[in-house]
LUMGURO-691677 format. One record per residue: residue number from 1; residue in one letter; x, y, z of N, C-alpha, C in turn. Coordinates in steps of 0.02 Angstrom, whole numbers. Atoms other than C-alpha are relative to their C-alpha. Last residue first. Example, Ala and Ser with C-alpha at 12.3 -4.5 7.8 and 13.67 -1.06 7.14 Angstrom:
! LUMGURO-691677
<2,'S',<-42,-59,-3>,<684,-53,357>,<-39,55,37>> <1,'A',<45,-59,0>,<615,-225,390>,<45,60,0>> 
This chain:
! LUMGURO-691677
<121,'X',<-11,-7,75>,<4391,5147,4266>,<-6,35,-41>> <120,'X',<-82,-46,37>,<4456,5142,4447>,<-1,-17,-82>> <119,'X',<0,-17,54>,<4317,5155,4557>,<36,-4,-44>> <118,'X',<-23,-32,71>,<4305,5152,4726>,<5,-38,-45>> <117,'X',<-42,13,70>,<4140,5124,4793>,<63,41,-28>> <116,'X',<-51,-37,55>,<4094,5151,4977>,<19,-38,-53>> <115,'X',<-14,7,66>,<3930,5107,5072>,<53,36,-36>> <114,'X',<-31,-80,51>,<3904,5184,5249>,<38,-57,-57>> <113,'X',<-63,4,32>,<3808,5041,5333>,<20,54,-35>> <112,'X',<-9,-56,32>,<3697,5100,5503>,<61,-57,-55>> <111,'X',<-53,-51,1>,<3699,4926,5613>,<-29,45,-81>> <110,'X',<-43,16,71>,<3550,4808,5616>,<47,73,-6>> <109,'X',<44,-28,45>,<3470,4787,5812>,<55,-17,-59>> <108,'X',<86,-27,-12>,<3466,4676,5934>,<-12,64,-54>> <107,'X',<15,-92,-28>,<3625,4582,5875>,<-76,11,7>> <106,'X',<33,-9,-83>,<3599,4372,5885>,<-12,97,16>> <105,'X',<-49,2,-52>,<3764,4327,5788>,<-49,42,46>> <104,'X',<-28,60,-41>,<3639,4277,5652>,<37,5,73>> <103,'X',<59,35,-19>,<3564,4441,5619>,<16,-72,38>> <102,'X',<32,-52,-63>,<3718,4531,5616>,<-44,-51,30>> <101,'X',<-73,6,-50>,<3794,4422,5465>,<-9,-6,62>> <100,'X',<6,88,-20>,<3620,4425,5389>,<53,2,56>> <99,'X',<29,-2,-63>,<3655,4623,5413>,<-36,-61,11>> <98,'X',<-23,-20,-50>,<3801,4599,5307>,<-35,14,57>> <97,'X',<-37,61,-28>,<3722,4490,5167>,<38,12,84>> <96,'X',<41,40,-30>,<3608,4625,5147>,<22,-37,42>> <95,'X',<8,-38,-69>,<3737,4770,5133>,<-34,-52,29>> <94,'X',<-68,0,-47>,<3810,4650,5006>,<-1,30,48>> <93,'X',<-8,68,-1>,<3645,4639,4895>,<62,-6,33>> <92,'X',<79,17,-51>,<3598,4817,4937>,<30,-62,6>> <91,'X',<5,-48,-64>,<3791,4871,4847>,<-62,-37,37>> <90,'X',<-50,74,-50>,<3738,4737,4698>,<6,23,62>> <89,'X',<34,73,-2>,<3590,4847,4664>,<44,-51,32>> <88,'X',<39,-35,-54>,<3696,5016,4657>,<-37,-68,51>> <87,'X',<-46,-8,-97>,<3825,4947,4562>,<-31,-4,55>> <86,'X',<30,65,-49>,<3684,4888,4417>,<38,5,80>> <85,'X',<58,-31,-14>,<3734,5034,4287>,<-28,-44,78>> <84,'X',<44,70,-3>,<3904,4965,4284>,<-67,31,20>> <83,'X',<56,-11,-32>,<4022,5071,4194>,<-53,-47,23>> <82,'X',<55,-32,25>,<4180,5009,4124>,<-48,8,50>> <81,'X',<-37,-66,54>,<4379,4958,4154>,<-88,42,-21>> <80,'X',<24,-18,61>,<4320,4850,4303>,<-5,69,-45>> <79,'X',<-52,20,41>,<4408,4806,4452>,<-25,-6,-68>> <78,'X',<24,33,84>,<4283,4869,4566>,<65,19,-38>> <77,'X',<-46,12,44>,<4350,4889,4768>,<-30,-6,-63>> <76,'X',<8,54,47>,<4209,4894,4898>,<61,33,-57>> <75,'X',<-64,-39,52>,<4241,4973,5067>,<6,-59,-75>> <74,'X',<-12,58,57>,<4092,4951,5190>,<37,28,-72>> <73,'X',<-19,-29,88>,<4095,5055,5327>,<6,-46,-49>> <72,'X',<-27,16,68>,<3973,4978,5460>,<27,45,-42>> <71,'X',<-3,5,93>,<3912,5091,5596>,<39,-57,0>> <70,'X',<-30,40,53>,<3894,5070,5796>,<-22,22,-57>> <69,'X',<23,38,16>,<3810,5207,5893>,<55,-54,-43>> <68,'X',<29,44,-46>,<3853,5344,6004>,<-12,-50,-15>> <67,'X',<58,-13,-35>,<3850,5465,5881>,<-10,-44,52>> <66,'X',<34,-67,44>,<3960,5372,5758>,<-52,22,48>> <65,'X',<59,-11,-45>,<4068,5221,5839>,<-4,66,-51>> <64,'X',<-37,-67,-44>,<4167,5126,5714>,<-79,21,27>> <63,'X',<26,-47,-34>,<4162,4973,5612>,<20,51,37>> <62,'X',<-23,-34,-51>,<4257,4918,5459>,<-59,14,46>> <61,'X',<60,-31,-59>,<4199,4794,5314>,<66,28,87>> <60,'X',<-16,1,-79>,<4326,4768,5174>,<-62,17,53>> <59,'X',<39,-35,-26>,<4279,4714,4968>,<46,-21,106>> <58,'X',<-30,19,-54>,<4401,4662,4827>,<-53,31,62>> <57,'X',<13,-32,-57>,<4303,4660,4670>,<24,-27,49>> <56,'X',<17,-58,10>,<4323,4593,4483>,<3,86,65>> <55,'X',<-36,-28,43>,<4409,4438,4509>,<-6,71,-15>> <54,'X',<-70,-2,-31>,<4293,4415,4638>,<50,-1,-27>> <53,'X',<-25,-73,30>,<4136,4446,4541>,<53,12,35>> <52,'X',<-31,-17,62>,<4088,4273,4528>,<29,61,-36>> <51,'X',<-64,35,22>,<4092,4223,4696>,<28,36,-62>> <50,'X',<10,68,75>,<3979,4346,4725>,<54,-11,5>> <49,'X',<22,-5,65>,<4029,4496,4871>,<17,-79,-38>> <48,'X',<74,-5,8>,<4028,4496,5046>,<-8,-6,-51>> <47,'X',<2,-56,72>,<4177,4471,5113>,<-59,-43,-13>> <46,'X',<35,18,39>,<4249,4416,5310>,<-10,36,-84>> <45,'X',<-36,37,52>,<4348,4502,5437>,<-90,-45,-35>> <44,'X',<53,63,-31>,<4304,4656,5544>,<21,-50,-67>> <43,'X',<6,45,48>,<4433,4793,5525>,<-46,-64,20>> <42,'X',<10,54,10>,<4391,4928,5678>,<7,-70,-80>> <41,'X',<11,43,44>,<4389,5108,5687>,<46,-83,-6>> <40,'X',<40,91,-9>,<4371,5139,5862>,<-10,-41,-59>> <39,'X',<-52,11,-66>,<4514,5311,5857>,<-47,-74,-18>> <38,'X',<-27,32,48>,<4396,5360,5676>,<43,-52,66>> <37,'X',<-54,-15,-64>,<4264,5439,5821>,<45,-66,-49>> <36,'X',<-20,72,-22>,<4145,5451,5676>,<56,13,26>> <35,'X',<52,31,-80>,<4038,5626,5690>,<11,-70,7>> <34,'X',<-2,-33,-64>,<4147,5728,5582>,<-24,-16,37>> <33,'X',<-89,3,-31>,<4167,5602,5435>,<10,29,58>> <32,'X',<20,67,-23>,<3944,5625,5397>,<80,-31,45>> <31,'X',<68,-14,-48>,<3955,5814,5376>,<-4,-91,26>> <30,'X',<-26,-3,-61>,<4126,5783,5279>,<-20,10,49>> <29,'X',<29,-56,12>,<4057,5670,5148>,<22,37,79>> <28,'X',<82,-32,-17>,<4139,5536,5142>,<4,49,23>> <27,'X',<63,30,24>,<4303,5501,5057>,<-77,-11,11>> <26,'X',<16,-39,54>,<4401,5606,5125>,<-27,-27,-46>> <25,'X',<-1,-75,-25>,<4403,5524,5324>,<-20,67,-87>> <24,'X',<62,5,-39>,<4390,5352,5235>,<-22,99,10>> <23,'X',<3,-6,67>,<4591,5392,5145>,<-98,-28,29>> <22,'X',<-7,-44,51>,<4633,5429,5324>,<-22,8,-74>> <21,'X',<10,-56,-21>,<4542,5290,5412>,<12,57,-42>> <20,'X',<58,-7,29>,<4616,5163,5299>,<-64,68,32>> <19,'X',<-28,-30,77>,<4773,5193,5334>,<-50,5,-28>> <18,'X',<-17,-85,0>,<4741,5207,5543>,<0,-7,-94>> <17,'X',<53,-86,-35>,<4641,5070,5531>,<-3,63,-29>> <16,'X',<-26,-6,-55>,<4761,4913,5421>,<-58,71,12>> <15,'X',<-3,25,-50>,<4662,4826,5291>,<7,18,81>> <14,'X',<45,-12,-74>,<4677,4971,5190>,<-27,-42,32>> <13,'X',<-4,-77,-14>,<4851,4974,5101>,<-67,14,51>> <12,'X',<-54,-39,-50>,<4871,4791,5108>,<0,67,9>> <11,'X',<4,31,-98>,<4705,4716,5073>,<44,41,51>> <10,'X',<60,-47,-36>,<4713,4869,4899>,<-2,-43,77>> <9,'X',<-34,-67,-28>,<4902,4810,4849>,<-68,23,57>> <8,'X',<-83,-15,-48>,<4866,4636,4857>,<8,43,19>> <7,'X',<41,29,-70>,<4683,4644,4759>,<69,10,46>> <6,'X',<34,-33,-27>,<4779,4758,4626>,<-44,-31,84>> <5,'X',<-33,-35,-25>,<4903,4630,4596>,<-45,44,42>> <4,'X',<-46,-60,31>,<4773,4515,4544>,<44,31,62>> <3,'X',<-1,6,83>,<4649,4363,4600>,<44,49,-40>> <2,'X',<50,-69,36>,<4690,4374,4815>,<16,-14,-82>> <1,'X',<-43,-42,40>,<4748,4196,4879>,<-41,51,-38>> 
């Protein structure tokens, strides 16, 4: 069971491709958005973030082809009314966990992650 309303609304609005795609598509940068073929984006299941910040953060992992290659989007949620100097840090610590992920299931190499924070304080 998701910890707030907000967790509910955010699984259900971008869980699904195409919805998340679009609100993806203007959210990065549009030199980097023009070279993912959005058509293969992908929801991959699992979450990456601390137990203890799961009240705080809802997080999604998507892939898609870019150039020929597999990416990671990684869609992190913060449910916090203030600034966190440390975002950046946790972000590594959840990209990590994601190319453990990789690592285990044997891939030959470690997928590209495109890192997203929204924001809402």
């Amino acid at each position: 069971m998701l910890a707030t309303p907000h967790d509910t609304l955010f699984k259900a609005l971008f869980s699904h491709p195409r919805r998340a795609a679009e609100v993806l598509r203007v959210m990065l940068p549009s030199q980097v958005a023009r070279h993912i073929d959005w058509s293969t984006l992908v929801h991959k299941s699992g979450s990456f973030i601390d137990e203890e910040m799961r009240g705080r953060h809802v997080d999604l992992l998507f892939s898609a082809m870019m150039a020929g290659r597999t990416v990671q989007i990684y869609l992190l949620f913060e449910h916090q009314s203030s600034y966190d100097p440390t975002m950046a840090r946790r972000l590594v610590r959840y990209m990590d966990r994601i190319w453990d992920a990789v690592t285990e299931a044997n891939a030959s190499r470690l997928p590209v992650i495109l890192p997203i924070v929204l924001y809402h304080g």
